[in-house]
C-alpha positions in Angstrom: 0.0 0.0 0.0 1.1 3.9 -0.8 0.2 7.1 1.2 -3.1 7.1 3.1 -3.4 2.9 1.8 -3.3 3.6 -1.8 -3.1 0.7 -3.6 -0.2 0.8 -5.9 -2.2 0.0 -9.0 -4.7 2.6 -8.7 -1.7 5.1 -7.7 0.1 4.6 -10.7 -3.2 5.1 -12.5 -4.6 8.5 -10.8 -0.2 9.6 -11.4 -0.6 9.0 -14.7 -4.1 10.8 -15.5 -2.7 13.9 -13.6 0.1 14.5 -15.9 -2.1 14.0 -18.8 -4.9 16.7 -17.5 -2.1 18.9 -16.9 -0.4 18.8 -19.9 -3.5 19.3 -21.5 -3.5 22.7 -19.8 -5.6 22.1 -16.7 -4.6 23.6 -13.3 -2.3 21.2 -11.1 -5.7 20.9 -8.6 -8.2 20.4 -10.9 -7.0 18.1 -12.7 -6.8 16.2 -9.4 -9.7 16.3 -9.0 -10.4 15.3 -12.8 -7.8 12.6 -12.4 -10.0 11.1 -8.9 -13.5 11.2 -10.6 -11.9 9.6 -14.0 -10.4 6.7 -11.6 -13.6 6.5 -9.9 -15.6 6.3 -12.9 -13.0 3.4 -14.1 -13.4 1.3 -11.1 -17.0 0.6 -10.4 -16.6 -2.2 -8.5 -13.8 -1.0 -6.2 -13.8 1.3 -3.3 -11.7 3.9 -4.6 -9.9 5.9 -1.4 -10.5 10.0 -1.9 -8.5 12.3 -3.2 -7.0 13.3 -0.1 -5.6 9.9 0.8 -4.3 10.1 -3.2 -2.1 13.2 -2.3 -1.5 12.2 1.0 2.2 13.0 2.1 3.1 11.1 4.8 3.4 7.0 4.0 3.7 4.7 7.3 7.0 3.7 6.3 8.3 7.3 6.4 6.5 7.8 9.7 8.7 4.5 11.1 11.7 5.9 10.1 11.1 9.3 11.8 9.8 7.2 14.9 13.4 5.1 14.9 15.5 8.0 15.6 13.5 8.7 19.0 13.4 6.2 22.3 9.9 8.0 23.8 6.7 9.3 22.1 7.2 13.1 23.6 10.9 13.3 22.2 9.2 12.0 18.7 6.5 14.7 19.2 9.0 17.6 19.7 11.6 16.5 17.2 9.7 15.9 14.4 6.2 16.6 14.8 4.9 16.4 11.6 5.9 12.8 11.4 3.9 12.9 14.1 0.9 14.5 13.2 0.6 12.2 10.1 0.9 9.1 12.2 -1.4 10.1 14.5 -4.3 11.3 11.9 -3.5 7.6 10.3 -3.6 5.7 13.3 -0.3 4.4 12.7 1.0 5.5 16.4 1.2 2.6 18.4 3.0 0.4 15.1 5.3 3.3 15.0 6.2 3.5 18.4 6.2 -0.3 19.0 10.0 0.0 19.6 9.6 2.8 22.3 9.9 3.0 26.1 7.2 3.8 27.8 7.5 6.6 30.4 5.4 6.5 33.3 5.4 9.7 35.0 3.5 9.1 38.7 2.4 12.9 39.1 3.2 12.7 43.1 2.8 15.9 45.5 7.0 16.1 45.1 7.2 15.6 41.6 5.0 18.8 41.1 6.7 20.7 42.9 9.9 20.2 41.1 8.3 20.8 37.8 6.3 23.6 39.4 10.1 25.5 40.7 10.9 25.7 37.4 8.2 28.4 36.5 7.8 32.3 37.4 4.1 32.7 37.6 0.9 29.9 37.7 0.4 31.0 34.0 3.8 30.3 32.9 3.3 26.5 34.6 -0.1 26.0 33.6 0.8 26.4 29.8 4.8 24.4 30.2 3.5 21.5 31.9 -0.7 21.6 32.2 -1.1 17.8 33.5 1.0 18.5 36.8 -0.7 21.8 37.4 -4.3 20.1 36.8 -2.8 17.8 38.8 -2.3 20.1 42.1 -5.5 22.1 41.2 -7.4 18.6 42.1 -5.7 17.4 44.6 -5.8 21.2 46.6 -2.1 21.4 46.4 -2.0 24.8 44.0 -1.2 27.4 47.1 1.8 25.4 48.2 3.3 24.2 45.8 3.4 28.1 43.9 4.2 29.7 47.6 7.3 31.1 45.5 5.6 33.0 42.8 4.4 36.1 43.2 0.8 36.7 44.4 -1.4 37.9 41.1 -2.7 41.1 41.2 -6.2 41.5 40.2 -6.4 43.8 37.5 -10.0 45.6 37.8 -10.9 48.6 35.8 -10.5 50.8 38.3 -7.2 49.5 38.9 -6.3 49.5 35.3 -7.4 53.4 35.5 -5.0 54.1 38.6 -2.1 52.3 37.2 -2.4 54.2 33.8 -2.7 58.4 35.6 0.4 58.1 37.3 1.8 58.1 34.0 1.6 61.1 31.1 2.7 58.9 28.2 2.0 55.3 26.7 5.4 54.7 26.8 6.3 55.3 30.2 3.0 53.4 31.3 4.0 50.3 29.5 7.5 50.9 31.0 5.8 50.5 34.3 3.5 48.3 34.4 3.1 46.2 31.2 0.3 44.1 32.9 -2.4 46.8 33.3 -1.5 47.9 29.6 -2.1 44.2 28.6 -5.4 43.9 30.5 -6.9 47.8 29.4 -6.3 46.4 26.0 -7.7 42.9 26.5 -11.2 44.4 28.6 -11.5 47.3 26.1 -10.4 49.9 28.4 -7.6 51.3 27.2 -9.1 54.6 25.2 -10.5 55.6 28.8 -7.2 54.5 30.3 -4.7 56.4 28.3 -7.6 59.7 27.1 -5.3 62.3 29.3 -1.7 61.1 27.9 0.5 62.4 25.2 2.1 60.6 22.8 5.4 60.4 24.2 7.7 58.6 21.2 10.6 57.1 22.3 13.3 55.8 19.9 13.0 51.7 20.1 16.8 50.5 20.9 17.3 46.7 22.4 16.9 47.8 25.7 13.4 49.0 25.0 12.3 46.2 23.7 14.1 44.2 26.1 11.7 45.9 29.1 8.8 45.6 26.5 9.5 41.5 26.0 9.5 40.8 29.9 6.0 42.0 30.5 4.8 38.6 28.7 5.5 35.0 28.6 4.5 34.3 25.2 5.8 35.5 22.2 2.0 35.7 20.4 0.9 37.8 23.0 4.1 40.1 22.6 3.3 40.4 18.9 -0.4 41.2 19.8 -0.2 43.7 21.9 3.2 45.5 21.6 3.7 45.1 17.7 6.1 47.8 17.2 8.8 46.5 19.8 8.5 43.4 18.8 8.8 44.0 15.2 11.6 45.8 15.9 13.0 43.1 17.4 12.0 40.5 14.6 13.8 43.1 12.1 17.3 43.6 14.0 17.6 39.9 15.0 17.8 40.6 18.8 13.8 38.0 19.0 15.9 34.8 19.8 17.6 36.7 22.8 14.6 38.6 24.0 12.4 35.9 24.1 14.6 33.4 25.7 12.4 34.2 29.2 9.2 32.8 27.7 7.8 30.1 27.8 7.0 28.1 24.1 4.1 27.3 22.8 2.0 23.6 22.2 3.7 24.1 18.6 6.6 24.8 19.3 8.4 28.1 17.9 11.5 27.4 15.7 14.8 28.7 16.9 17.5 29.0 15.1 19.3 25.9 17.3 16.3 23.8 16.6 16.0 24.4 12.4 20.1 23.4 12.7 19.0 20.1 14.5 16.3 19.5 11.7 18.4 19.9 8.5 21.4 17.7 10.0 18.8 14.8 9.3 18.9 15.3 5.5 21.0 15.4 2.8 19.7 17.8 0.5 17.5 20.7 0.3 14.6 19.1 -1.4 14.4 16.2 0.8 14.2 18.5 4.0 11.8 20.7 2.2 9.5 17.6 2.1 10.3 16.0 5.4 9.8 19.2 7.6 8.6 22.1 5.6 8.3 24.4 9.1 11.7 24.2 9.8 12.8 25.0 6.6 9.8 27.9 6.3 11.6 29.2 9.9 15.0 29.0 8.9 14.3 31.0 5.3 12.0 33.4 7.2 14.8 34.5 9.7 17.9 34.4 7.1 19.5 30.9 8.8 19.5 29.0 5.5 22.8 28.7 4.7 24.0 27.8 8.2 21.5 24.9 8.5 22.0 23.6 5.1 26.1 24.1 5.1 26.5 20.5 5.4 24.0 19.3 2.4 25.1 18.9 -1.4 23.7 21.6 -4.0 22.6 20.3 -6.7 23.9 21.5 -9.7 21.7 21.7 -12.8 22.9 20.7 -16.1 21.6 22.0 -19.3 20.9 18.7 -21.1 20.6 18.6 -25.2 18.1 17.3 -27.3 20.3 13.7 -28.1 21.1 13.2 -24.0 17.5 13.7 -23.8 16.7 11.0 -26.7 19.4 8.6 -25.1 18.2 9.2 -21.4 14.5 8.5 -23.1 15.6 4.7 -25.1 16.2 3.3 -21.6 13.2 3.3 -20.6 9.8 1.6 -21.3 7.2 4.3 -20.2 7.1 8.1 -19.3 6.6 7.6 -16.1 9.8 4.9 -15.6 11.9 7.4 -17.4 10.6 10.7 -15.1 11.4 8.4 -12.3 14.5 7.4 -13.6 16.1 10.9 -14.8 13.6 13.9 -13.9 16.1 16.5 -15.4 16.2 14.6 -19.2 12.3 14.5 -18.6 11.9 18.1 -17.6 14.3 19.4 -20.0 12.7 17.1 -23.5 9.2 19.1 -22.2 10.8 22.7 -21.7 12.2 22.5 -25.2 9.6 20.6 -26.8 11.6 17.3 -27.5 9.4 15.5 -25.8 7.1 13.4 -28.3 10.3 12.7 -30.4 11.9 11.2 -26.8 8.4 9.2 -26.0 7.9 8.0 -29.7 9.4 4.8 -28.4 7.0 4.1 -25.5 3.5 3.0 -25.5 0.3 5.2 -25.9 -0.2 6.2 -21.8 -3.7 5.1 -21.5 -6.1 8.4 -21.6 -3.9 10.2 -24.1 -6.0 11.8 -26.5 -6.0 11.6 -30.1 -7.6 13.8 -32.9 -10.4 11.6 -33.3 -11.0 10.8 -29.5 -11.5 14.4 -29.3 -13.9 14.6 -32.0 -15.9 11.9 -30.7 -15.8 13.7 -27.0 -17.4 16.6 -28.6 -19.6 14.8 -30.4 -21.8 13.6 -27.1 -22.2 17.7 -26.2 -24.8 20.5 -27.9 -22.8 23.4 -27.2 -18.9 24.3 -25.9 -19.8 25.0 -22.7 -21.1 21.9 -22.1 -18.1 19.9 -23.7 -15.8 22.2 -21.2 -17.7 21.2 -18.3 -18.7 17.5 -19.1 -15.0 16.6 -20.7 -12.6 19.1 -19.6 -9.4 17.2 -20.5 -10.8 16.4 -24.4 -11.8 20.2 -24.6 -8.1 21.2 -23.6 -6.5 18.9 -25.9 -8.4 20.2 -28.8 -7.6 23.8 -28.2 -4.1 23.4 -27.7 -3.5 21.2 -31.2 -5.3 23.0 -33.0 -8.5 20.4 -33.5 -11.2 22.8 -31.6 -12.5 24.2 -35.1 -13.8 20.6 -36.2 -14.6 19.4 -32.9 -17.1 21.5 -32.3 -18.6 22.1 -35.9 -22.2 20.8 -34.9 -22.5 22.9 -32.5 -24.2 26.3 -32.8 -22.3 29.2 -33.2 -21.4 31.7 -30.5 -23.7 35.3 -30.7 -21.0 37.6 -31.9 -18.5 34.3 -33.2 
């Protein structure tokens, strides 16, 4: 079986239909779709899996191999989470993870209180470790075990209103106290909050947005509520350092140190690109490409001629041995139009369409529109060699043709 449980036979065949709806001139996703219904329609008698199990990335044995570098489920989880993902949507986890230890964490009284030393606040430990802080909230252990964090204030509006007129400009508010800034915002007090201040600019250096980042523990809510500083900081470079206090989120926020532990799996660009496309979006995103990929082979192309592209072509059997076989001779025989003298060798793909085939397409429809909706593939064909004229000469004339 093939992504999703795609058997190999009708694979090959929904493959194969693609390329021909394509070349044709269709869009790459409806001719998916075209490609699905025509399979469909071809298999009456089998249950055909959908189009999204067709495309489906992620095959079991790739999720095994991602699963074999890891000895738990959680270090699988963080390292390579869209492995993950994919295994888990499949139901492929416990075959995956066959070969894994099994951690059994007894959440005791003491054991939560050493996870919950590591934090600053009951937010921060509620979000980096929710099962042991659920944990203490049921068993009434919550005011001990967070006896070192600071007692939260609550913010009320009035509060928020006091906080905000010892102060004559936003800046020097937020300075202050961060907090009530965050919750005026948040409550939709803040125009009340900040009517009698001026507008008090203040040049955004590091240090700014240094005292700006420690008012939250999450990057998001930085973002949300203190854009400019935390642009500023995305734009200079300084966000790895400034966020270092906070605490990540569920999905976790690349770093540069984890996009580098990522692309030391693969070889190439391409076949990181595939395996972990967020690491590599991160690492393009905040300029790291070259660092993370220092160690991987570029991949030089080579102009190929029109008789490399005819030899490549006479070792193969079918077009889609030879695109397997040597993608650049196949790529480069279609960007020059070589290719039907490289093919002329190979059999007729099955659902190529002929002059004739064409005409007899049209030949079922009253009107173009009709033969563009009911057979979009045929219609395509037609126009682009040059058949359309007598394909559609039964049918009535456009107003104005």
């Amino acid at each position: 079986m093939t992504a999703g449980g795609v058997p190999p036979g009708l694979k090959r065949q929904f493959d194969m239909a693609v390329r021909d709806f394509t070349a044709a001139g269709s869009s790459l996703r409806k001719a998916q779709r075209t490609a699905h219904a025509a399979i469909v329609a071809m298999n009456p008698d089998v249950e055909v899996p959908t189009l999204d199990e067709f495309l489906a990335r992620w095959t079991l044995a790739k999720c095994k191999r991602s699963a074999a570098e890891y000895t738990n489920r959680k270090a699988w989880q963080v390292g390579d989470r869209n492995a993950y993902a994919a295994a888990q949507r499949h139901g492929w986890l416990d075959e995956c993870c066959a070969h894994m230890n099994v951690l059994l964490r007894q959440r005791t009284k003491d054991y939560c209180r050493e996870i919950a030393l590591r934090y600053r606040t009951r937010s921060e430990w509620a979000l980096g470790d929710p099962s042991t802080y659920d944990k203490a909230r049921q068993k009434g252990w919550l005011e001990e075990l967070t006896a070192h964090m600071p007692t939260p204030r609550r913010l009320t509006k009035a509060a928020v209103i006091a906080s905000a007129r010892k102060h004559t400009t936003l800046m020097a508010w937020r300075e202050a106290d961060a907090s009530a800034v965050q919750v005026a915002r948040k409550k939709g007090w803040f125009d009340e909050a900040t009517a009698h201040m001026s507008g008090g600019y203040r040049k955004l250096t590091k240090e700014v947005c240094r005292e700006a980042a420690l008012g939250y523990s999450i990057a998001s809510e930085w973002s949300r509520w203190e854009k400019p500083t935390y642009n500023k900081a995305r734009k200079e470079g300084w966000l790895e350092e400034l966020t270092a206090h906070m605490v990540p989120r569920t999905r976790a926020e690349w770093t540069k140190a984890a996009c580098m532990a990522s692309a030391a799996r693969y070889e190439s660009r391409a076949q990181w690109r595939a395996a972990d496309s967020g690491a590599i979006q991160a690492a393009r995103r905040n300029g790291w490409m070259d660092e993370c990929c220092a160690h991987m082979e570029r991949l030089k192309r080579t102009k190929r001629t029109r008789q490399e592209c005819l030899d490549s072509a006479r070792q193969y059997e079918s077009r889609s041995a030879w695109h397997k076989g040597d993608r650049e001779a196949y790529r480069a025989a279609k960007n020059y139009g070589w290719f039907d003298d490289c093919v002329a060798h190979m059999p007729q793909r099955v659902g190529a369409r002929t002059r004739e085939a064409c005409i007899a397409s049209a030949a079922r429809f009253e009107t173009r529109s009709a033969w563009a909706t009911g057979d979009g593939a045929a219609y395509q064909y037609a126009k682009k060699y040059g058949w359309f004229e007598d394909c559609v000469a039964h049918m009535p004339k456009r107003e104005g043709g």
